[in-house]
C-alpha positions as protocol buffer text, in pm:
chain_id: "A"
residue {
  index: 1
  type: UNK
  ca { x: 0 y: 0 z: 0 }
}
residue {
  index: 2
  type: UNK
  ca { x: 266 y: 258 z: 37 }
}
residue {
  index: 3
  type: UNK
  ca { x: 454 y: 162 z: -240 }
}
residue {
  index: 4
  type: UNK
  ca { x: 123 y: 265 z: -430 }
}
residue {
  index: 5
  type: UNK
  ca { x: 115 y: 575 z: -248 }
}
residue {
  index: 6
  type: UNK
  ca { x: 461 y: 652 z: -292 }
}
residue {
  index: 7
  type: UNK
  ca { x: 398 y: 607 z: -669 }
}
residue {
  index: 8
  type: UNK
  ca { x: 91 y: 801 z: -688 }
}
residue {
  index: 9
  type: UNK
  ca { x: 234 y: 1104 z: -506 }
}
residue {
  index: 10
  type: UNK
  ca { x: 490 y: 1094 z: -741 }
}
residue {
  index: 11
  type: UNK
  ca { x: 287 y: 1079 z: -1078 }
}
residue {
  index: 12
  type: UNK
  ca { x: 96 y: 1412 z: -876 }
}
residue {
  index: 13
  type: UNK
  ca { x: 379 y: 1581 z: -836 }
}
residue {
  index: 14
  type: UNK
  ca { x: 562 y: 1538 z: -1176 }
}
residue {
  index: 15
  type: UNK
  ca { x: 207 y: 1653 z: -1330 }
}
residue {
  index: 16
  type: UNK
  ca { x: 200 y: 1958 z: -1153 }
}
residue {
  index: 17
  type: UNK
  ca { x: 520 y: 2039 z: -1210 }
}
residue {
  index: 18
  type: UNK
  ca { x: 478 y: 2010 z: -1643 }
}
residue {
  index: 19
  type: UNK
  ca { x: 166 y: 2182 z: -1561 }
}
residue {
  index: 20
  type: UNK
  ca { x: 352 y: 2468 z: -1402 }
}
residue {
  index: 21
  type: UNK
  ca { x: 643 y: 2425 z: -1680 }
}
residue {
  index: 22
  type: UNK
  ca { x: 426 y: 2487 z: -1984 }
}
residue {
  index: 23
  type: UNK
  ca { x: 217 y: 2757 z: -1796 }
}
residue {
  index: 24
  type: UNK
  ca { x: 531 y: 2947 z: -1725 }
}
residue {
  index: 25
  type: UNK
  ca { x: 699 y: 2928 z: -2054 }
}
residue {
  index: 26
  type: UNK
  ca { x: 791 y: 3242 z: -2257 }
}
residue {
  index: 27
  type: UNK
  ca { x: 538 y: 3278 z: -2588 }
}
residue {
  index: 28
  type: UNK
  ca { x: 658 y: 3200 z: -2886 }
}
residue {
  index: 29
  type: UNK
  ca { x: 655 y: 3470 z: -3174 }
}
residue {
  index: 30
  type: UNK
  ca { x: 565 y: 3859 z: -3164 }
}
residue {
  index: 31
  type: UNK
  ca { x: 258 y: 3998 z: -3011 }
}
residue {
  index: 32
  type: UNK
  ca { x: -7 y: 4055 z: -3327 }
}
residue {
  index: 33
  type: UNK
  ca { x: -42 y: 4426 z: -3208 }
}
residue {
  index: 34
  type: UNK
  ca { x: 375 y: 4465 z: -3244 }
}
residue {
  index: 35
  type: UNK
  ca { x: 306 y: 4307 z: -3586 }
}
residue {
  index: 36
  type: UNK
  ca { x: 26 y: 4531 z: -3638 }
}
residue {
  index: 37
  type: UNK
  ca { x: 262 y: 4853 z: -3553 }
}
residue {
  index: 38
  type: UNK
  ca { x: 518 y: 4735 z: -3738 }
}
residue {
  index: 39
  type: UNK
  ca { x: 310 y: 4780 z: -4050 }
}
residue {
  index: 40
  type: UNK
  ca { x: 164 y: 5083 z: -4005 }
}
residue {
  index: 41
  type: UNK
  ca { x: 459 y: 5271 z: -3900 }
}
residue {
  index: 42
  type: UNK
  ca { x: 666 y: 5143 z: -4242 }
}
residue {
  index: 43
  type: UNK
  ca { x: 348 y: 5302 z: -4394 }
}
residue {
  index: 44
  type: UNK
  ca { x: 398 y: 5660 z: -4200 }
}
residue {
  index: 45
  type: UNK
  ca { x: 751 y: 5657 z: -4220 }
}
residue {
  index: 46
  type: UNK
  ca { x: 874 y: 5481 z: -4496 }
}
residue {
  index: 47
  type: UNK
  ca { x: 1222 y: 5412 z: -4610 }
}
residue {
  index: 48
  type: UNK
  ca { x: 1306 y: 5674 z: -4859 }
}
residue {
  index: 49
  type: UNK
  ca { x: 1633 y: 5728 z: -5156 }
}
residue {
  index: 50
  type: UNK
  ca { x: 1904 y: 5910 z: -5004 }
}
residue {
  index: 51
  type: UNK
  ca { x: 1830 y: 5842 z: -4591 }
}
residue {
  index: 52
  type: UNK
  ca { x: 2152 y: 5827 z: -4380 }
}
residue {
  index: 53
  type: UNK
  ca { x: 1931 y: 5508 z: -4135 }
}
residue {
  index: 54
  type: UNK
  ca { x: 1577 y: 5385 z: -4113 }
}
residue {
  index: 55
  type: UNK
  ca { x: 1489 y: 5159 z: -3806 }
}
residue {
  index: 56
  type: UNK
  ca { x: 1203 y: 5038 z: -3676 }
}
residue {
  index: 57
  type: UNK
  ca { x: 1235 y: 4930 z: -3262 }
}
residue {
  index: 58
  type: UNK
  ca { x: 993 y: 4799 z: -2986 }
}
residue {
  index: 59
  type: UNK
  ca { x: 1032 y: 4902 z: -2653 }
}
residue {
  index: 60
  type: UNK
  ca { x: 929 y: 4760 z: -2358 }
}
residue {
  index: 61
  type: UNK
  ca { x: 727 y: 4937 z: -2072 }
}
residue {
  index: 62
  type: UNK
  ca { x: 1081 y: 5199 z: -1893 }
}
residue {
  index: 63
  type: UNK
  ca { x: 1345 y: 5044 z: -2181 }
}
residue {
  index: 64
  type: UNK
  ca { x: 1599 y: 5259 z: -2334 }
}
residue {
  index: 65
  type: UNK
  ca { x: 1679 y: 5257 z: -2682 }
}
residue {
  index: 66
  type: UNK
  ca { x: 2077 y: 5454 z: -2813 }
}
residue {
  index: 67
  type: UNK
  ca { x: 2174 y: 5467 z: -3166 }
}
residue {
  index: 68
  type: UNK
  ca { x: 2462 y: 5617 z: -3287 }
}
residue {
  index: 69
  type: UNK
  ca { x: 2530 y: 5667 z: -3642 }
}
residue {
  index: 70
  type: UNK
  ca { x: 2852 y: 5832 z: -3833 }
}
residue {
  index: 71
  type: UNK
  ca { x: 2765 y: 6155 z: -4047 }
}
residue {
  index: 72
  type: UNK
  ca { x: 2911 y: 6410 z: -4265 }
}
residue {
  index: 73
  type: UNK
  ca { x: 2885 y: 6809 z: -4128 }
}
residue {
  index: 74
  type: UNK
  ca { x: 2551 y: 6955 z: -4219 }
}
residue {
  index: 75
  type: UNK
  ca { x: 2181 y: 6947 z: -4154 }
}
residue {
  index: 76
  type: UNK
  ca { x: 1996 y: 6669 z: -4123 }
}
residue {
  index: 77
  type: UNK
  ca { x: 1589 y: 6598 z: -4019 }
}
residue {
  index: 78
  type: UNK
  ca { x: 1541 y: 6284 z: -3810 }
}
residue {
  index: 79
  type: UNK
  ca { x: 1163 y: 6145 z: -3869 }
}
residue {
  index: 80
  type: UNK
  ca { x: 997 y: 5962 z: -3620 }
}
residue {
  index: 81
  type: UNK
  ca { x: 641 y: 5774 z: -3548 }
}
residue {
  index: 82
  type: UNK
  ca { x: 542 y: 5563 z: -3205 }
}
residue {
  index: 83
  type: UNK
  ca { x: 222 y: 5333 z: -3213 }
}
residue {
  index: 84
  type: UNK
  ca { x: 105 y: 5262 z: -2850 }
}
residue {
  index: 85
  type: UNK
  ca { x: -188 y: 5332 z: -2663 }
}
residue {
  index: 86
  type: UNK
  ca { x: -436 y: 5605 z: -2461 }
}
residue {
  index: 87
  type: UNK
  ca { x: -108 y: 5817 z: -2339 }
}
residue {
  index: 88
  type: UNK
  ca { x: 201 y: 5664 z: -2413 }
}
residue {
  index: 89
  type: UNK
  ca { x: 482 y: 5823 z: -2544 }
}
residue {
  index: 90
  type: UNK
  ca { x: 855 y: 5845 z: -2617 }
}
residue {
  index: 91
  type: UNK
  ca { x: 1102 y: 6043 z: -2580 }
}
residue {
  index: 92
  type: UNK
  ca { x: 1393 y: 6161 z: -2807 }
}
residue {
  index: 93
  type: UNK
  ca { x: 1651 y: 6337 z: -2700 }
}
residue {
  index: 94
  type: UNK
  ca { x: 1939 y: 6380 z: -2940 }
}
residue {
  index: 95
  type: UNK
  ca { x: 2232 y: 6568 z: -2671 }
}
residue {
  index: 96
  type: UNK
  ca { x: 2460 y: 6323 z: -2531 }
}
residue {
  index: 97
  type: UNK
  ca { x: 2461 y: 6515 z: -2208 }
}
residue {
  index: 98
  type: UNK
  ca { x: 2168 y: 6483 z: -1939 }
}
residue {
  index: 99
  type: UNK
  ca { x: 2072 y: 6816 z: -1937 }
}
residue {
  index: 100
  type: UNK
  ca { x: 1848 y: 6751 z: -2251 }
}
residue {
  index: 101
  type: UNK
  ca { x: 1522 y: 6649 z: -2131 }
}
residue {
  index: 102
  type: UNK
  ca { x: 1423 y: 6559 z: -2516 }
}
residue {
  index: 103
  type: UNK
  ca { x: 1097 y: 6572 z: -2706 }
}
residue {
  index: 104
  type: UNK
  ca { x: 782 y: 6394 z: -2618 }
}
residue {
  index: 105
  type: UNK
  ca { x: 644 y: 6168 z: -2897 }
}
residue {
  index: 106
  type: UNK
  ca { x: 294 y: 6050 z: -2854 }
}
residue {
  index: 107
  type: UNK
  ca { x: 248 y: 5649 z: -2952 }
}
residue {
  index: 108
  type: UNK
  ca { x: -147 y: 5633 z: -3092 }
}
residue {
  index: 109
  type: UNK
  ca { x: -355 y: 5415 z: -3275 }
}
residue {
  index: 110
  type: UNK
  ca { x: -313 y: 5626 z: -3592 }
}
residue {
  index: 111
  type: UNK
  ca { x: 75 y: 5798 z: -3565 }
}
residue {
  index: 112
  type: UNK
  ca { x: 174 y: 6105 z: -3714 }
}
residue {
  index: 113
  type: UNK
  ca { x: 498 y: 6150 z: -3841 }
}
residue {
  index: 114
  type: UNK
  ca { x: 708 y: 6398 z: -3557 }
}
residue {
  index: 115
  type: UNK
  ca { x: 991 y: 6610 z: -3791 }
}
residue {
  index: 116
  type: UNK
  ca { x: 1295 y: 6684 z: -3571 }
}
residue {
  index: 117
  type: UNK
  ca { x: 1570 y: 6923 z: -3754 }
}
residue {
  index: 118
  type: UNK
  ca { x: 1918 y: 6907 z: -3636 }
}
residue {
  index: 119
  type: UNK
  ca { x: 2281 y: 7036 z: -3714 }
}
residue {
  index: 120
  type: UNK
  ca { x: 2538 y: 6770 z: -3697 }
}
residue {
  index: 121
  type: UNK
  ca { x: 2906 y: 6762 z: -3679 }
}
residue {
  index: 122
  type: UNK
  ca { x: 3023 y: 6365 z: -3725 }
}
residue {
  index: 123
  type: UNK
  ca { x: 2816 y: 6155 z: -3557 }
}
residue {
  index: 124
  type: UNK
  ca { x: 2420 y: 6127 z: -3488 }
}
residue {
  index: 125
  type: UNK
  ca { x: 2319 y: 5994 z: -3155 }
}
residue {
  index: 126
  type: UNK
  ca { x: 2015 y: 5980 z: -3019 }
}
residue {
  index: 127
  type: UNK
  ca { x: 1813 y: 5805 z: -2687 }
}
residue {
  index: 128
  type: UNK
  ca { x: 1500 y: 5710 z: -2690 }
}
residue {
  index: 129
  type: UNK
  ca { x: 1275 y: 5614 z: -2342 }
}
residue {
  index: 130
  type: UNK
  ca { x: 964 y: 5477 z: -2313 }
}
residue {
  index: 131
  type: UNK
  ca { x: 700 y: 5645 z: -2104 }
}
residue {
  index: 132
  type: UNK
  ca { x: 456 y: 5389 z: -2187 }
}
residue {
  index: 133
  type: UNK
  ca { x: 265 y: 5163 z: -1962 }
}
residue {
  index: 134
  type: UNK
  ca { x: 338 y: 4872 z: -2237 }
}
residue {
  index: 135
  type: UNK
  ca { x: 506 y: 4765 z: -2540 }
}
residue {
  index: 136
  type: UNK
  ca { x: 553 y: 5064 z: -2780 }
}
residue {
  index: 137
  type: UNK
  ca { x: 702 y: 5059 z: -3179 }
}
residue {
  index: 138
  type: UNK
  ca { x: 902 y: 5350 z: -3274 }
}
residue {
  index: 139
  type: UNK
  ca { x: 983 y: 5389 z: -3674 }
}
residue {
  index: 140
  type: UNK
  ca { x: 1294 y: 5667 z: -3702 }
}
residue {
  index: 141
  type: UNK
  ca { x: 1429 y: 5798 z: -4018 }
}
residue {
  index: 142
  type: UNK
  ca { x: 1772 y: 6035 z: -4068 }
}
residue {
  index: 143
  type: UNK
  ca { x: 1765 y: 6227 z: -4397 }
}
residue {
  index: 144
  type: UNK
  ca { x: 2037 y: 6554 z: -4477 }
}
residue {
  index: 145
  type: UNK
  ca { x: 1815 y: 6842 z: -4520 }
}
residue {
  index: 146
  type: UNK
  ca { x: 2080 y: 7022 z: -4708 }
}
residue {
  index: 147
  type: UNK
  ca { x: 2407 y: 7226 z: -4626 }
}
residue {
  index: 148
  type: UNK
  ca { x: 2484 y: 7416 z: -4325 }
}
């Protein structure tokens, strides 16, 4: 009779713990919303003949998001879209130091394309921060506008 019991308790046990395996385990495969922003923002900001970078990144509820990218002197106008929400946002800031708060970018349903003009010496960087409560897309574009 224990020997039964033994193996009984045992067969419990390693069921509960597969049950609490699979119900634990990550999901596979992007969120359909992600997907979803994905698209749209390709459609607001799309890739265009002559851009320095185009990238499109999702950021989790507080992450951080640095890009640097070499450039030649002149002006340049840096594009960028965010889906999200109610009142998400991003924000941009494109001063290495911490002094620049940076520019709120709201991350709807149905973005609108946010134009940022800049003066660059060698090298682009910019930071972006999410202020959402979720999972946000950004789309960013760099383009020259022309010379200094």
């Amino acid at each position: 009779m224990r020997g039964i019991t033994l193996y009984a308790l045992t067969a419990v046990l390693a069921a509960a713990g597969a049950a609490w395996f699979f119900a634990s385990a990550p999901r596979m495969g992007e969120d359909p919303r992600t997907v979803a922003g994905r698209g749209a923002l390709e459609l607001v900001v799309p890739d265009v003949a002559g851009q320095i970078q185009a990238e499109t990144v999702v950021l989790a509820r507080g992450a951080t998001a640095e890009r640097n990218v070499p450039v030649s002197r002149g002006s340049y106008v840096l594009v960028v879209a965010c889906t999200g929400a109610g009142e998400d946002q991003v924000r941009v800031r494109l001063s290495t130091t911490t002094v620049d708060s940076g520019r709120a970018v709201p991350c709807v349903e149905d973005p609108e394309p946010v134009e940022l003009g800049t003066a660059l010496g060698s090298m682009f960087f910019m930071s972006v921060v999410s202020e959402a409560d979720g999972e946000t897309v950004l789309r960013w574009r760099l383009v020259r506008a022309g010379p200094l």
